[in-house]
N, CA, C and O of each residue as an XYZ file, in Angstrom:
356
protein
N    -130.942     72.497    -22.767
C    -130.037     73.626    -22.909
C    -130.876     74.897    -23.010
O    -131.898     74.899    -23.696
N    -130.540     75.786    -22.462
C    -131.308     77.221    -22.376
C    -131.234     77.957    -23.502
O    -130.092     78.045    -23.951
N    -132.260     78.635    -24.235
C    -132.539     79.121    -25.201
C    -131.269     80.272    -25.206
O    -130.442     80.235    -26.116
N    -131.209     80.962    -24.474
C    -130.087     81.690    -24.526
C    -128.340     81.044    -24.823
O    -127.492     81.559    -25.551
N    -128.211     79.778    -23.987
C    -126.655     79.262    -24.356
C    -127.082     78.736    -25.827
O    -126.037     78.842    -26.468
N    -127.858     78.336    -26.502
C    -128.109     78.272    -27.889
C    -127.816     79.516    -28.713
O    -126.935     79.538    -29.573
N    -128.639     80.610    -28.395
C    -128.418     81.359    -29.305
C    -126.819     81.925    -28.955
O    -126.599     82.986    -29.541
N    -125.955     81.557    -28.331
C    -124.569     82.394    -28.146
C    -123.951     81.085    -28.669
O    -122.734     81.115    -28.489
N    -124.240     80.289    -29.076
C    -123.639     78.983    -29.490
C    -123.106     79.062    -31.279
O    -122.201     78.713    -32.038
N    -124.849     80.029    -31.216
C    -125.489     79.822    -32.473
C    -124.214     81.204    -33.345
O    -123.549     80.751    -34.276
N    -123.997     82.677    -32.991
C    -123.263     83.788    -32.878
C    -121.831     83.004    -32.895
O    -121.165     83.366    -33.865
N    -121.147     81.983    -32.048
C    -120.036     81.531    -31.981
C    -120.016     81.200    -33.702
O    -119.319     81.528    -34.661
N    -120.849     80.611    -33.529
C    -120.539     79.372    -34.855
C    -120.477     80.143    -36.031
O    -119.782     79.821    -36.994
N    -121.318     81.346    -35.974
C    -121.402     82.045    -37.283
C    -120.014     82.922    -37.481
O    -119.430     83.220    -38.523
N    -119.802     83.129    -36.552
C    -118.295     83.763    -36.495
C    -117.219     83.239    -37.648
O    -117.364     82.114    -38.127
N    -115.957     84.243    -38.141
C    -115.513     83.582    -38.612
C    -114.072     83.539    -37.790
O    -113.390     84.536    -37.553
N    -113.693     81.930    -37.333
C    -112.022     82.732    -36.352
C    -111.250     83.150    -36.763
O    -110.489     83.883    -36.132
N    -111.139     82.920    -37.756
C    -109.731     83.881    -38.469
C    -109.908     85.674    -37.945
O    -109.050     86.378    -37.411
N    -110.714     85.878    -38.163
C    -111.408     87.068    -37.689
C    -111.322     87.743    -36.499
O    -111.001     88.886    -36.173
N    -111.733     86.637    -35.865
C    -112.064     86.656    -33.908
C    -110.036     86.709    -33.735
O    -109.591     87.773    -33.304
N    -109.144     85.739    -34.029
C    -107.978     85.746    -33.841
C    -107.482     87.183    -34.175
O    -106.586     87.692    -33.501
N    -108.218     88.006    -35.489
C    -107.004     88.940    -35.978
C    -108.178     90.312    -34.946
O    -107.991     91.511    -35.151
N    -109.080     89.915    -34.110
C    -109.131     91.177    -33.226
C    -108.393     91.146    -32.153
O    -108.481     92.081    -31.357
N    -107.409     89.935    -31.880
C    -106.274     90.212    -30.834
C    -105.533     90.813    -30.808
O    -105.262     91.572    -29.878
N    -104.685     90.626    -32.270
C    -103.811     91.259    -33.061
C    -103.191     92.662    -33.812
O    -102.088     93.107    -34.127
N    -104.574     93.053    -33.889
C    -104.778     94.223    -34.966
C    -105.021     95.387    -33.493
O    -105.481     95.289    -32.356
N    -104.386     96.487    -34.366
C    -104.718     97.547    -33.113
C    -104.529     98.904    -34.019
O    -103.654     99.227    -34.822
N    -105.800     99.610    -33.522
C    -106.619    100.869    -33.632
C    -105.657    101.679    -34.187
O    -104.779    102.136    -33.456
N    -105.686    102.005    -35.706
C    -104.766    102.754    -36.188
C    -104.579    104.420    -36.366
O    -103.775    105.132    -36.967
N    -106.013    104.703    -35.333
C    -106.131    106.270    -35.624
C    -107.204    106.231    -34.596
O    -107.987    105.401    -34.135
N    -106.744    108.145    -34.348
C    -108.067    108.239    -32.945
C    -107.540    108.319    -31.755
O    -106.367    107.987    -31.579
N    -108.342    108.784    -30.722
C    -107.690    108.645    -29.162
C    -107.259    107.053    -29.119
O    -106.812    106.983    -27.974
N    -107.173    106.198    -29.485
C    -107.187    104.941    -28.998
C    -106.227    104.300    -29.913
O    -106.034    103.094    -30.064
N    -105.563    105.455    -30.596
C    -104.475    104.721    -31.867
C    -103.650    103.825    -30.804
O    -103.455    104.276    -29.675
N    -103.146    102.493    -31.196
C    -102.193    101.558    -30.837
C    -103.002    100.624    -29.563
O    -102.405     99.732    -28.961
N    -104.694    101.057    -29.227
C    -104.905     99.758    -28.478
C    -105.408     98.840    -29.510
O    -105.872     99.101    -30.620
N    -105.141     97.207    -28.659
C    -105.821     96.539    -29.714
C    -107.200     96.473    -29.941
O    -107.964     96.913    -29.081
N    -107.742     95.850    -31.267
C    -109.092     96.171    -31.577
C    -110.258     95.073    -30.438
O    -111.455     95.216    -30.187
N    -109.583     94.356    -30.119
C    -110.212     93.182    -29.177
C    -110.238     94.084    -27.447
O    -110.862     93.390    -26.644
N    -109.850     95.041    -26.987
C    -109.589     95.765    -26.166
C    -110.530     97.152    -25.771
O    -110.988     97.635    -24.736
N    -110.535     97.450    -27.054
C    -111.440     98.888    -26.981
C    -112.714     98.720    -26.104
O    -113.510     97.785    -26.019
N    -112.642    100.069    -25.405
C    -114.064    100.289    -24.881
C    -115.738    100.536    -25.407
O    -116.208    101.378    -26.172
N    -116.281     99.591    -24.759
C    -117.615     99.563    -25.424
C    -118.134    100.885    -25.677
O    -119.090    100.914    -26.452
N    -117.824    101.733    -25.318
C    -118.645    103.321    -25.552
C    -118.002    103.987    -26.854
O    -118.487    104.886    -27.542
N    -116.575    103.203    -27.047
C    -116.171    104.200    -28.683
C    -116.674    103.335    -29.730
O    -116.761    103.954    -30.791
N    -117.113    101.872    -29.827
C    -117.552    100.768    -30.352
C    -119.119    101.705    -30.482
O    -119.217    102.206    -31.602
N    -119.833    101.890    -29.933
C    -121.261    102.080    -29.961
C    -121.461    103.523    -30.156
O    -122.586    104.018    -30.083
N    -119.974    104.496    -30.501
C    -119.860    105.464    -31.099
C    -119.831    105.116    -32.362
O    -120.492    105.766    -33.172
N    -119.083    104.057    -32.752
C    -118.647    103.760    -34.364
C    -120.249    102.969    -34.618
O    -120.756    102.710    -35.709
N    -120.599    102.803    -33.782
C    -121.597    101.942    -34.506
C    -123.173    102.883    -34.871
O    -124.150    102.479    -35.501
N    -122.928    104.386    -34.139
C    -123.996    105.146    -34.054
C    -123.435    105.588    -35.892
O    -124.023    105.438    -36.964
N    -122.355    106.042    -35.622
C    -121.942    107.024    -36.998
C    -121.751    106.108    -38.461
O    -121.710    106.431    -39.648
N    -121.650    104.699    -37.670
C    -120.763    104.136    -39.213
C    -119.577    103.567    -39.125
O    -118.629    104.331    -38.948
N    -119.293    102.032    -39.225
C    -118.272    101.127    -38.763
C    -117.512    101.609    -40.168
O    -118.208    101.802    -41.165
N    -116.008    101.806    -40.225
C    -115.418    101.787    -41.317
C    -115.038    101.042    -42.398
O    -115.036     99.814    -42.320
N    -114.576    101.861    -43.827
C    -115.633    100.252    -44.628
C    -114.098     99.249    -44.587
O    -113.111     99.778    -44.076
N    -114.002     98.092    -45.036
C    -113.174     96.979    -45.022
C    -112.964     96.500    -43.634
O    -113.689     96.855    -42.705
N    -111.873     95.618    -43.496
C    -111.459     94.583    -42.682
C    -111.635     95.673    -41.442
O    -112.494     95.160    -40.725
N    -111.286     96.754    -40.934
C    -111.342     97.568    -39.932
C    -112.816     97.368    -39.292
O    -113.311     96.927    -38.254
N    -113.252     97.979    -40.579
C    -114.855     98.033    -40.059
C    -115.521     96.259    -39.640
O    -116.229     96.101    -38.645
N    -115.219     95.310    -40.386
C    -115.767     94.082    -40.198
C    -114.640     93.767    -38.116
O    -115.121     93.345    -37.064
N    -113.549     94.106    -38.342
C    -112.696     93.647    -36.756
C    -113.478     94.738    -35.471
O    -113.388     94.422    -34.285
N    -114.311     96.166    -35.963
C    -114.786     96.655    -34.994
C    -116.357     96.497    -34.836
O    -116.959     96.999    -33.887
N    -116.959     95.784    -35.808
C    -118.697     95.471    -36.132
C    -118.173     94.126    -34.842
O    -119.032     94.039    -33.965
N    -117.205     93.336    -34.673
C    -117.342     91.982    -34.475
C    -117.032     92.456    -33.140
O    -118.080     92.616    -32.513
N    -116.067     92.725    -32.506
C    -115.919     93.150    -31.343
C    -117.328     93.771    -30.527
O    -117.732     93.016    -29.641
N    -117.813     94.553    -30.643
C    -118.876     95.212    -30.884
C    -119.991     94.089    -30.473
O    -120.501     93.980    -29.358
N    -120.185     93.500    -31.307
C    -121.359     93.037    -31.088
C    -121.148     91.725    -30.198
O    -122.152     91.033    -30.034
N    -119.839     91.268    -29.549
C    -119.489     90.423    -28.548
C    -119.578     91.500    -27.523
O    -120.526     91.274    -26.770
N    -119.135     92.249    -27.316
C    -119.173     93.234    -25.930
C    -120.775     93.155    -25.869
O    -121.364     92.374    -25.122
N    -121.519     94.201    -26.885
C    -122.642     94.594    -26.305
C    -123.969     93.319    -26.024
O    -125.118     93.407    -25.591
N    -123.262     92.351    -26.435
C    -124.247     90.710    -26.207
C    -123.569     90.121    -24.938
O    -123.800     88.950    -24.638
N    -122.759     90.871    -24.198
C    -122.513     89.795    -23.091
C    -121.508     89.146    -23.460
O    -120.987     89.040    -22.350
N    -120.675     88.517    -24.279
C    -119.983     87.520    -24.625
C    -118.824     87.492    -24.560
O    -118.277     86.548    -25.131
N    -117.892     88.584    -23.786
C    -116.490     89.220    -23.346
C    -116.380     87.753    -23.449
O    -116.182     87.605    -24.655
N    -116.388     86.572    -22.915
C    -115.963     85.458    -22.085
C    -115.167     84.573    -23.688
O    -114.252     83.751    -23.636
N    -115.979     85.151    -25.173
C    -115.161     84.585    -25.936
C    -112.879     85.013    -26.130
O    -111.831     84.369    -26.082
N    -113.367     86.588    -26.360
C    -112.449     86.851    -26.337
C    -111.034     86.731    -25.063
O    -109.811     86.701    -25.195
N    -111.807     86.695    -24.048
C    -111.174     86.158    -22.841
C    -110.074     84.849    -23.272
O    -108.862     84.663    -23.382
N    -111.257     84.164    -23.415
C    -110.648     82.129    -23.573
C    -109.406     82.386    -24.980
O    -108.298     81.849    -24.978
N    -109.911     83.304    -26.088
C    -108.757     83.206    -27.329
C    -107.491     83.885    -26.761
O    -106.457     83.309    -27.099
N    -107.335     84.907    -26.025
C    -106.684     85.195    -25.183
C    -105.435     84.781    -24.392
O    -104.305     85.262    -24.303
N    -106.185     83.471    -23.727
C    -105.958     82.580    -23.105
C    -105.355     81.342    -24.361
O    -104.178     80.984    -24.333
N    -105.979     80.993    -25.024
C    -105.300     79.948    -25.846
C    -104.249     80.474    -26.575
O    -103.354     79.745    -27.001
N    -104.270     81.744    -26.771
C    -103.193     82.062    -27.921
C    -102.496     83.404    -27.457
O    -102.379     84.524    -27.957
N    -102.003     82.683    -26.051
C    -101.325     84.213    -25.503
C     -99.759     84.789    -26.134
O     -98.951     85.411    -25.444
N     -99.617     84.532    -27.161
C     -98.330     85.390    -27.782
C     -99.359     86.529    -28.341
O     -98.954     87.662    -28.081
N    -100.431     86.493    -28.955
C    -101.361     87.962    -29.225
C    -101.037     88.777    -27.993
O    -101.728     89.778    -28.181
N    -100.578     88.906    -27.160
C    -100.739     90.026    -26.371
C     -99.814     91.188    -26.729
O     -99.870     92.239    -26.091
C-alpha cells in the first residue's frame, strides 16, 4: 500500500464522523457565504479563516475539518458521505 493511501487512511480514522456528517448539515451562519453549507465552501474563504483564525467552538472545529480535507486532496471523502446520506442535501 502506498505511503500516501496510508497516511489518508491514517486522517480518515482520526476523524471524528459525527463531525464529518454535521459538515453536510450545518451551513455558514454569517458572511458572504451565510446559508452555504459548511461541507461546500470554497477553499479560498477556508484558507482565509485559516490565515486569520478558525472561530472558537463547534464552527471553528466544522471549518478547521473541512479545510484541511480540501487543502489535502481528500474532496473524495465528503463526496462518498454525500452519497451515503443524501437527505443532507
Amino acid at each position: 500500500m502506498p505511503l500516501s493511501t496510508i497516511l489518508d487512511l491514517n486522517l480518515i480514522n482520526a476523524m471524528n464522523p459525527q463531525i464529518l456528517l454535521e459538515t453536510l448539515v450545518t451551513r455558514m451562519p454569517f458572511g458572504k457565504y451565510k446559508g452555504t453549507l459548511i461541507s461546500e465552501l470554497p477553499v479560498f474563504y477556508l484558507e482565509w479563516f485559516a490565515s486569520k483564525g478558525f472561530p472558537k467552538g463547534k464552527l471553528g472545529t466544522l471549518l478547521a475539518t473541512v479545510y484541511e480535507i480540501k487543502i489535502n486532496g481528500l474532496d473524495e471523502i465528503l463526496i462518498t458521505l454525500k452519497k451515503q446520506y443524501p437527505s443532507t442535501d
